[in-house]
C-alpha positions as CSV (number, residue, x, y, z in Angstrom):
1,X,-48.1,-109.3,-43.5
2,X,-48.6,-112.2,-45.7
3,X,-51.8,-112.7,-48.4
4,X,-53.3,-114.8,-46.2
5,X,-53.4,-112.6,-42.9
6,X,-54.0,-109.2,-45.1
7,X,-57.3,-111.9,-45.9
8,X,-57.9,-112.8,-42.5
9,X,-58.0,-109.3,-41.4
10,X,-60.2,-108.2,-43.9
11,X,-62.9,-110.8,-43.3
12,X,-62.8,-109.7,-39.2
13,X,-62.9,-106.4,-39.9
14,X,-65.8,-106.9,-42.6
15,X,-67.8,-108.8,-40.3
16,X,-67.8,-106.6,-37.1
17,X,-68.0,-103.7,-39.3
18,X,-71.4,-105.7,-41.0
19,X,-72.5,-106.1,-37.2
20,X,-72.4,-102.2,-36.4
21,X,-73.9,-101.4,-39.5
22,X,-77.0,-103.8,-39.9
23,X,-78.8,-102.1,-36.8
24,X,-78.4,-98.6,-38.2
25,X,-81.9,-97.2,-39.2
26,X,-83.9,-100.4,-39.3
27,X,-87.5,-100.1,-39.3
28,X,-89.3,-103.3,-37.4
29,X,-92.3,-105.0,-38.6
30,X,-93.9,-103.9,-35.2
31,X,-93.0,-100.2,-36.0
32,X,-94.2,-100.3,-39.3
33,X,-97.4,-102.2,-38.1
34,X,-96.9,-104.6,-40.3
35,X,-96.6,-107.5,-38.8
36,X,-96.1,-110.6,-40.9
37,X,-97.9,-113.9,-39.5
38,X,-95.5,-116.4,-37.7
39,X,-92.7,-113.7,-37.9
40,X,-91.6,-111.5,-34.3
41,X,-92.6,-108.4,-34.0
42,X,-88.7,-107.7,-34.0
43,X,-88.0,-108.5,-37.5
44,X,-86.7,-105.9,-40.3
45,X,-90.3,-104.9,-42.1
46,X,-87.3,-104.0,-45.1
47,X,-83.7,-105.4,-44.3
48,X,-81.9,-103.9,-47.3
49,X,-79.2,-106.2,-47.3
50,X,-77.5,-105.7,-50.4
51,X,-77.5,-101.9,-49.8
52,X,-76.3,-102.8,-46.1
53,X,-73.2,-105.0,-47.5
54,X,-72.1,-102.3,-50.0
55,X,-71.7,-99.7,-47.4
56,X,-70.0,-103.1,-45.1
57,X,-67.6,-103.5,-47.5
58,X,-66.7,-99.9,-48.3
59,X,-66.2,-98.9,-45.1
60,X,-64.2,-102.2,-44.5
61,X,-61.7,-101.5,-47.2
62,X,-61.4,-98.1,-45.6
63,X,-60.3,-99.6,-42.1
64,X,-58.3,-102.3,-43.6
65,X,-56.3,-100.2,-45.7
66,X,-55.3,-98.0,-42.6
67,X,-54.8,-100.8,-40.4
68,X,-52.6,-102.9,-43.4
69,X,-50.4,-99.2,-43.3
70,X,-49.9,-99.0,-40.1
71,X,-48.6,-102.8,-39.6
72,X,-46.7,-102.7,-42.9
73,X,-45.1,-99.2,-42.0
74,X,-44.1,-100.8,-38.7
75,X,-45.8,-97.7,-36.9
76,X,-46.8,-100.0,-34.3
77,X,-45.0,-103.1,-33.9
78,X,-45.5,-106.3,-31.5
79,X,-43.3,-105.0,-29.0
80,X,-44.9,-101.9,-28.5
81,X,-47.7,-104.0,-27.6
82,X,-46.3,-106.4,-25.9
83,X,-46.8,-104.9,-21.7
84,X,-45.6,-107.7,-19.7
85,X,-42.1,-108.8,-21.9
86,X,-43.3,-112.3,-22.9
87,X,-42.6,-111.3,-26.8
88,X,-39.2,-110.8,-26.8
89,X,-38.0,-113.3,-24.3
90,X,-37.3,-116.0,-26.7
């Protein structure tokens, strides 16, 4: 794995962790009853982003780091993926 895809990977898993962690304990404006004029009754009353990102990227460098071990330990490799044989038929 090269700089650039250990990068890559990173940013894909930081964002689809970021995606499963911004609806976790969210309190809506309608819930609160609190509901800010010209804003849906759907939207965050307090989003807590920067507290949301830490615990994004935390957990991402937590996945990444098992996910970089296992390709760079060739645990798993592209041919134990690869189902049908198109990998290895050159």
């Amino acid at each position: 794995m090269t700089l650039f895809s250990g990068a890559v990977l990173f940013a894909v898993i930081w964002f689809l962790t970021l995606f499963v962690v911004l609806p976790i304990r969210l309190t809506t404006q309608g819930e609160a009853g609190n509901v800010v004029p010209g804003t849906p009754e759907s939207a965050p009353s307090d989003p807590q982003m920067k507290r949301r990102l830490k615990i994004t990227t935390g957990v991402s460098l937590v996945i990444w780091a098992v996910v970089a071990a296992i390709i760079l330990s060739d645990l798993i490799s592209v041919d134990d993926l690869d189902f049908i044989g198109r990998a290895t038929r050159g």
